[in-house]
C-alpha positions in Angstrom: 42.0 -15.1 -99.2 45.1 -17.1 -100.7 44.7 -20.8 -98.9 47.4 -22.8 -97.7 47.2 -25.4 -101.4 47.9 -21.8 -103.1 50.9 -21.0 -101.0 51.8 -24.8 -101.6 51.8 -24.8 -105.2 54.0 -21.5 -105.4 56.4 -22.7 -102.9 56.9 -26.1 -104.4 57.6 -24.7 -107.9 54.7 -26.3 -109.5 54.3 -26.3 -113.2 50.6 -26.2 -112.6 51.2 -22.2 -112.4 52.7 -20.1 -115.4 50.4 -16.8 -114.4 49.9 -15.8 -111.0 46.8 -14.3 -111.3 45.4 -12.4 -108.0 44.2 -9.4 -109.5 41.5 -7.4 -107.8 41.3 -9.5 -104.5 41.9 -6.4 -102.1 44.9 -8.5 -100.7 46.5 -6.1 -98.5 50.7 -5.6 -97.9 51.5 -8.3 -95.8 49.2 -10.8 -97.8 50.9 -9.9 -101.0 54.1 -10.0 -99.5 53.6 -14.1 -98.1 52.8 -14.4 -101.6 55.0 -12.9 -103.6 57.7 -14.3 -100.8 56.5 -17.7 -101.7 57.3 -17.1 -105.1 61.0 -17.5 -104.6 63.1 -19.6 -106.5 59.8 -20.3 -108.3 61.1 -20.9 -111.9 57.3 -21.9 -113.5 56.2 -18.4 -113.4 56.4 -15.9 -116.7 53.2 -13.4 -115.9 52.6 -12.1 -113.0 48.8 -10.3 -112.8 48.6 -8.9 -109.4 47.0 -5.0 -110.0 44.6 -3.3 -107.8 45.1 -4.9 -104.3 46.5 -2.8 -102.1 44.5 -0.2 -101.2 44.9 3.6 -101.6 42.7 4.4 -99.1 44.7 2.9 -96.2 48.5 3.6 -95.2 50.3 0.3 -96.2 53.4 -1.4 -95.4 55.8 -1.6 -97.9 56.0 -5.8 -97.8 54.3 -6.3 -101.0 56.8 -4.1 -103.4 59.7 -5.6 -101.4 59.0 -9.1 -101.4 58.6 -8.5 -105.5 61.4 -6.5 -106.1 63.6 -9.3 -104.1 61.3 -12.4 -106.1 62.2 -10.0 -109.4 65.6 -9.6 -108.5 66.7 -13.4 -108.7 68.8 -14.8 -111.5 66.2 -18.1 -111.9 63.0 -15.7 -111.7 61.8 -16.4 -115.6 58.5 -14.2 -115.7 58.2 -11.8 -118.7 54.9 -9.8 -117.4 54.4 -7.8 -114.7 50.9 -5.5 -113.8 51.5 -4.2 -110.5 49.3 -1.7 -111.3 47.0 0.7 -108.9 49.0 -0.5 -105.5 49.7 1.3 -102.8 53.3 0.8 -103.5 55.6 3.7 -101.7 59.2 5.3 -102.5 61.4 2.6 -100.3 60.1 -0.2 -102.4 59.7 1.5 -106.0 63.1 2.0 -105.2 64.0 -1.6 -104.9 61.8 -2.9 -107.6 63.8 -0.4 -109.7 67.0 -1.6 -108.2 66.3 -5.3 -109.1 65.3 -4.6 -113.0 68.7 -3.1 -113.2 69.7 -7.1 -113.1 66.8 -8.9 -114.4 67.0 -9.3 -117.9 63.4 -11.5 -118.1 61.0 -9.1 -118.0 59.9 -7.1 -121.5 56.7 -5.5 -119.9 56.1 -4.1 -117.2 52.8 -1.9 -116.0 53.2 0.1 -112.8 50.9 3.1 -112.9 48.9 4.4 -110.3 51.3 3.5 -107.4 52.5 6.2 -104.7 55.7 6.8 -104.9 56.1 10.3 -105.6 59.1 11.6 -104.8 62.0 10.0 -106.3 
């Protein structure tokens, strides 16, 4: 689990952190969503390594894919990567991940296979 010097670093901007890098934790929604709501305003960040977290297996909120389409979606966000791969990210919030890289001119790559949204 993320501890409270993680969640510090992100919130305060720190240059210490160019790639967030939490792949493979089994983080579920609402942990993924703190963090990727601490990464607001966070102009350090250019890679963001965050696959295979949430699980398939459970039903999961959708506070992970919104909290990064909203962190994607703001004019200082400066990351250039982004593997959200293998997450249990539904409709709703593909939706406004795909909504936010109308704006965001940053990011050149960008891996999100795997993922449950199905429909639209």
């Amino acid at each position: 689990m993320p501890n409270e010097l993680f969640f510090e670093l992100l919130t305060t901007n720190s240059p210490k952190i160019k790639c967030l890098d939490v792949e493979r934790r089994n983080l579920d929604s609402e942990t993924m969503g703190a963090i990727m709501s601490c990464c607001l305003g966070n102009t350090q960040l250019v890679e963001l390594k965050i696959a295979r977290n949430v699980s398939f297996w459970n039903e999961q909120p959708d506070d992970f894919g919104n909290a990064l389409a909203a962190f994607l979606g703001e004019k200082t966000c400066m990351v250039t990567k982004v593997d959200i791969k293998n997450n249990d990210i539904h409709e709703e919030a593909m939706e406004a991940l795909m909504k936010s890289m109308e704006t965001n001119t940053k990011v050149t790559w960008l891996d999100m296979q795997d993922n449950f949204c199905r429909g639209k």
